[in-house]
PyMOL commands that place a pseudoatom at each C-alpha (Angstrom):
pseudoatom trace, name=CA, resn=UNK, resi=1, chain=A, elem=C, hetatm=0, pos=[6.736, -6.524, 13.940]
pseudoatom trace, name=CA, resn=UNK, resi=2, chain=A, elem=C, hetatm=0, pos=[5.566, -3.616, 11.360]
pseudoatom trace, name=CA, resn=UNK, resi=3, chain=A, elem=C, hetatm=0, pos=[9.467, -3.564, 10.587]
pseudoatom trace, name=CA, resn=UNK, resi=4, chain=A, elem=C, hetatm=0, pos=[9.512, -7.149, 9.787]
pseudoatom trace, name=CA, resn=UNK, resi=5, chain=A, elem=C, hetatm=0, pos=[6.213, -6.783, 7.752]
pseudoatom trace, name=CA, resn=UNK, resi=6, chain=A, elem=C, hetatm=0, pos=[7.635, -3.684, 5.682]
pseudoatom trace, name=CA, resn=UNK, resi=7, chain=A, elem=C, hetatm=0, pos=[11.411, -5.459, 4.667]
pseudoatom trace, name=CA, resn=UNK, resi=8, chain=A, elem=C, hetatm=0, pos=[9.744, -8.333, 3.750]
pseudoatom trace, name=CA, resn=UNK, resi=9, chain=A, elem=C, hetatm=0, pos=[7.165, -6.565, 1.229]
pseudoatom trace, name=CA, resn=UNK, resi=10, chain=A, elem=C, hetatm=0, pos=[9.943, -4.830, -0.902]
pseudoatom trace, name=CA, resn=UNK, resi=11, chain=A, elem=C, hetatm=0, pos=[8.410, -5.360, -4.637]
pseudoatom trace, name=CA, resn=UNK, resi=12, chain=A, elem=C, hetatm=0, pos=[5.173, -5.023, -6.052]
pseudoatom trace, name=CA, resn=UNK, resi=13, chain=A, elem=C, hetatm=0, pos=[4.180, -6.976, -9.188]
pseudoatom trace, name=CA, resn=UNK, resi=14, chain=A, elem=C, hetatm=0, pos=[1.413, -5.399, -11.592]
pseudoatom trace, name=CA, resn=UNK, resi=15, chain=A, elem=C, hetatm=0, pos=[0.875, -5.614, -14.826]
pseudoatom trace, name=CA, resn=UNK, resi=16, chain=A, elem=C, hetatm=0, pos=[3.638, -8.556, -15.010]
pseudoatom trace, name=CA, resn=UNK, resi=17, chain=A, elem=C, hetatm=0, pos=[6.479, -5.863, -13.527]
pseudoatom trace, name=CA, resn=UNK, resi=18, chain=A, elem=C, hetatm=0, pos=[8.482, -6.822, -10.331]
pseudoatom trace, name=CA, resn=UNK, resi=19, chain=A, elem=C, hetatm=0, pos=[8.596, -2.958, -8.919]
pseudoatom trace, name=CA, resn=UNK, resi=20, chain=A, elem=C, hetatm=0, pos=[10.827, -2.982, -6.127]
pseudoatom trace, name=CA, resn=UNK, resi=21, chain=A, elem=C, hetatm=0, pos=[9.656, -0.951, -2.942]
pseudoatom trace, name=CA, resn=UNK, resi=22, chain=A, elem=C, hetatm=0, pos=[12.260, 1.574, -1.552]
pseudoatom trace, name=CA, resn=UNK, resi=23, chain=A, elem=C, hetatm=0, pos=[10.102, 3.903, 0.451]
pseudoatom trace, name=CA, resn=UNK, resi=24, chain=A, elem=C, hetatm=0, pos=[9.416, 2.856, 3.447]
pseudoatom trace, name=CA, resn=UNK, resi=25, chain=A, elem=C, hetatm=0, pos=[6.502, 5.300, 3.998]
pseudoatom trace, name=CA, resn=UNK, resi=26, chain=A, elem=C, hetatm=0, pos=[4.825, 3.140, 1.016]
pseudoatom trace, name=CA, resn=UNK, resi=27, chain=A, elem=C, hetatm=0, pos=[5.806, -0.086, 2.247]
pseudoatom trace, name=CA, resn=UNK, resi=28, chain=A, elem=C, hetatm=0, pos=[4.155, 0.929, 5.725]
pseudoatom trace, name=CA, resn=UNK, resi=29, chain=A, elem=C, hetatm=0, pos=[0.598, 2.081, 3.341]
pseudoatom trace, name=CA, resn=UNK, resi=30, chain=A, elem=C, hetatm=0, pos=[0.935, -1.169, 1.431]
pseudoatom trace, name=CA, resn=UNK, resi=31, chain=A, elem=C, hetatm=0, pos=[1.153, -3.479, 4.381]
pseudoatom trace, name=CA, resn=UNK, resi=32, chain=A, elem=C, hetatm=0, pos=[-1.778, -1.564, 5.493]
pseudoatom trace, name=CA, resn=UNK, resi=33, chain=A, elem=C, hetatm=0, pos=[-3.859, -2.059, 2.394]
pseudoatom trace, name=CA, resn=UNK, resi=34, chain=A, elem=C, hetatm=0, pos=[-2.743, -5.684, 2.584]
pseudoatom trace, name=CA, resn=UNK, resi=35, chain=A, elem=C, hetatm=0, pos=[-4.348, -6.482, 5.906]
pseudoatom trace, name=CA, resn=UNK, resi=36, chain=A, elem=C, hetatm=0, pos=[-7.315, -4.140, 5.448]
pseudoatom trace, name=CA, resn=UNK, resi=37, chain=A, elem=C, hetatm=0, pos=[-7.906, -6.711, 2.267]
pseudoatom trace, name=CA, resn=UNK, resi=38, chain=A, elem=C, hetatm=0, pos=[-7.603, -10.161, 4.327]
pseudoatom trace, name=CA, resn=UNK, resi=39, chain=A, elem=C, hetatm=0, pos=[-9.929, -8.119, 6.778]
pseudoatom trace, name=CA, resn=UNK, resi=40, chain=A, elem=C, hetatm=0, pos=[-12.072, -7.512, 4.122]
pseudoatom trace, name=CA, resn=UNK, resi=41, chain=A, elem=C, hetatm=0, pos=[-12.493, -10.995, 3.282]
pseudoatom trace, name=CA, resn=UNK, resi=42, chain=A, elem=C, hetatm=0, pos=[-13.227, -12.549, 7.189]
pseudoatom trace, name=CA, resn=UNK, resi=43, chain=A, elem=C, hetatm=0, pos=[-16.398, -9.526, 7.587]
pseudoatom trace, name=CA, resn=UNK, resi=44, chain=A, elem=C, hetatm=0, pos=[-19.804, -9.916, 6.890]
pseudoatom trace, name=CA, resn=UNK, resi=45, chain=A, elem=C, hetatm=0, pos=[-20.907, -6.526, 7.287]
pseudoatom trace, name=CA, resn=UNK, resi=46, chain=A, elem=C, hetatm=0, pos=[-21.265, -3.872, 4.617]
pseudoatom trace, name=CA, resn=UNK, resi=47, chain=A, elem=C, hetatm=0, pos=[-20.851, -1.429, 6.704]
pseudoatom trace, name=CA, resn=UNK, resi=48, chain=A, elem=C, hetatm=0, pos=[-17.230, -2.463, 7.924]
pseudoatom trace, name=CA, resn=UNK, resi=49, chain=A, elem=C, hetatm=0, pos=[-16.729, -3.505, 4.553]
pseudoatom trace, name=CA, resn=UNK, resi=50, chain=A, elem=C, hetatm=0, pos=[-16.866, 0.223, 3.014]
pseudoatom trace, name=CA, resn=UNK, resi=51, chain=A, elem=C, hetatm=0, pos=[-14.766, 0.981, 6.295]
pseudoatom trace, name=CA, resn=UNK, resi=52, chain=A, elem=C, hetatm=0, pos=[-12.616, -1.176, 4.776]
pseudoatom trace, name=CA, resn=UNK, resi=53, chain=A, elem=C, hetatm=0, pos=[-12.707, 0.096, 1.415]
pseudoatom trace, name=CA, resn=UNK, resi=54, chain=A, elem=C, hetatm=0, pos=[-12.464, 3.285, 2.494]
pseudoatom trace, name=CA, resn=UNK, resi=55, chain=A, elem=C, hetatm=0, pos=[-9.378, 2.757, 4.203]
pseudoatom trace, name=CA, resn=UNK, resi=56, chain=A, elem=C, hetatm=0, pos=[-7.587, 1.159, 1.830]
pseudoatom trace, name=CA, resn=UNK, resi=57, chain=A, elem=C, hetatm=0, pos=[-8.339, 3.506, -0.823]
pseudoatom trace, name=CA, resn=UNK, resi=58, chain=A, elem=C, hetatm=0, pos=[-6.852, 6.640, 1.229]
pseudoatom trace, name=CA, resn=UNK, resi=59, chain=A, elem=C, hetatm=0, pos=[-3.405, 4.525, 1.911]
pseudoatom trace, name=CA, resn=UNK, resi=60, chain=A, elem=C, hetatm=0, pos=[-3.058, 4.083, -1.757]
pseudoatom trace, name=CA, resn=UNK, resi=61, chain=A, elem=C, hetatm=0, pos=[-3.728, 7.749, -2.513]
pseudoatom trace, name=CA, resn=UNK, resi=62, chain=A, elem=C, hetatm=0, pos=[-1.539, 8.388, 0.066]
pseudoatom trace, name=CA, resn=UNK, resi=63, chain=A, elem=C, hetatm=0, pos=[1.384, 6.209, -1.263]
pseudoatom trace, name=CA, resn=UNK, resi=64, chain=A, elem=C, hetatm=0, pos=[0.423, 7.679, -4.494]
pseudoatom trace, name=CA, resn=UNK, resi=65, chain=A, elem=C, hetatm=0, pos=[1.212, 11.223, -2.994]
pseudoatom trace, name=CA, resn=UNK, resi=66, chain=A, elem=C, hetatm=0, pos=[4.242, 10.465, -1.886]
pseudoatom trace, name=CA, resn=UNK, resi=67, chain=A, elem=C, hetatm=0, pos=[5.963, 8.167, -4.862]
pseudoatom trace, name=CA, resn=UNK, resi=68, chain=A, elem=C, hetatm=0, pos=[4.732, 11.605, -7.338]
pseudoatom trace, name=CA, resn=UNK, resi=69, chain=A, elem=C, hetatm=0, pos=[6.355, 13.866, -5.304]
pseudoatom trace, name=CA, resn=UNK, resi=70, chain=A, elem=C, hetatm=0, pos=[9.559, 11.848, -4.741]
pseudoatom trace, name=CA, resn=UNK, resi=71, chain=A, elem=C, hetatm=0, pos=[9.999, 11.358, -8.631]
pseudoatom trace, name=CA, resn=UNK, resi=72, chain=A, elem=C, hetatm=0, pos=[8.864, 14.862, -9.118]
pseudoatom trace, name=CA, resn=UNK, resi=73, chain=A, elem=C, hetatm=0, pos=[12.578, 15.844, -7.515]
pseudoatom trace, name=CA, resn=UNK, resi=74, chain=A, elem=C, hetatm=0, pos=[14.327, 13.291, -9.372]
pseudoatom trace, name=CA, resn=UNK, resi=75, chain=A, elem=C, hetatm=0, pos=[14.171, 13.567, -12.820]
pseudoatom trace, name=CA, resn=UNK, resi=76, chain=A, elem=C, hetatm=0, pos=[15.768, 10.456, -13.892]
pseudoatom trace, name=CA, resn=UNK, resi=77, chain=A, elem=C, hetatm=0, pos=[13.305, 8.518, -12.445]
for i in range(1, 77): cmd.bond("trace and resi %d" % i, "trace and resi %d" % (i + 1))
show_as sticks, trace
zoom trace
């Protein structure tokens, strides 16, 4: 199912951009940040909220780790 989840979330649009996805190390932390989000939505409590945030916020940092150092071997990207 997390297979499925990852092929089909292969671009990312912000700031108007289509980016496409290739990793699939990022597509994994992006599906994650995706359903901590609709989680975030369905709680009531403020404590599973920051849980939530929390979360969320280390996947991206994570993703973020891993797109700088991929680019940071290829420079034509």
């Amino acid at each position: 199912m997390r297979e499925r989840q990852t092929t089909s979330f292969s671009e990312v649009t912000w700031g108007g951009l289509c980016i496409p996805v290739k990793n699939e190390q990022v597509r994994v932390l992006l599906v994650n940040v995706e359903r901590n989000a609709a989680q975030l939505m369905e709680t009531m409590s403020d404590e599973h909220k920051l849980s939530l945030y929390e979360s969320m916020m280390k996947s991206l940092v994570e993703a973020q780790q891993i797109l700088r150092d991929e680019y940071k071997d290829d420079p034509v990207s």
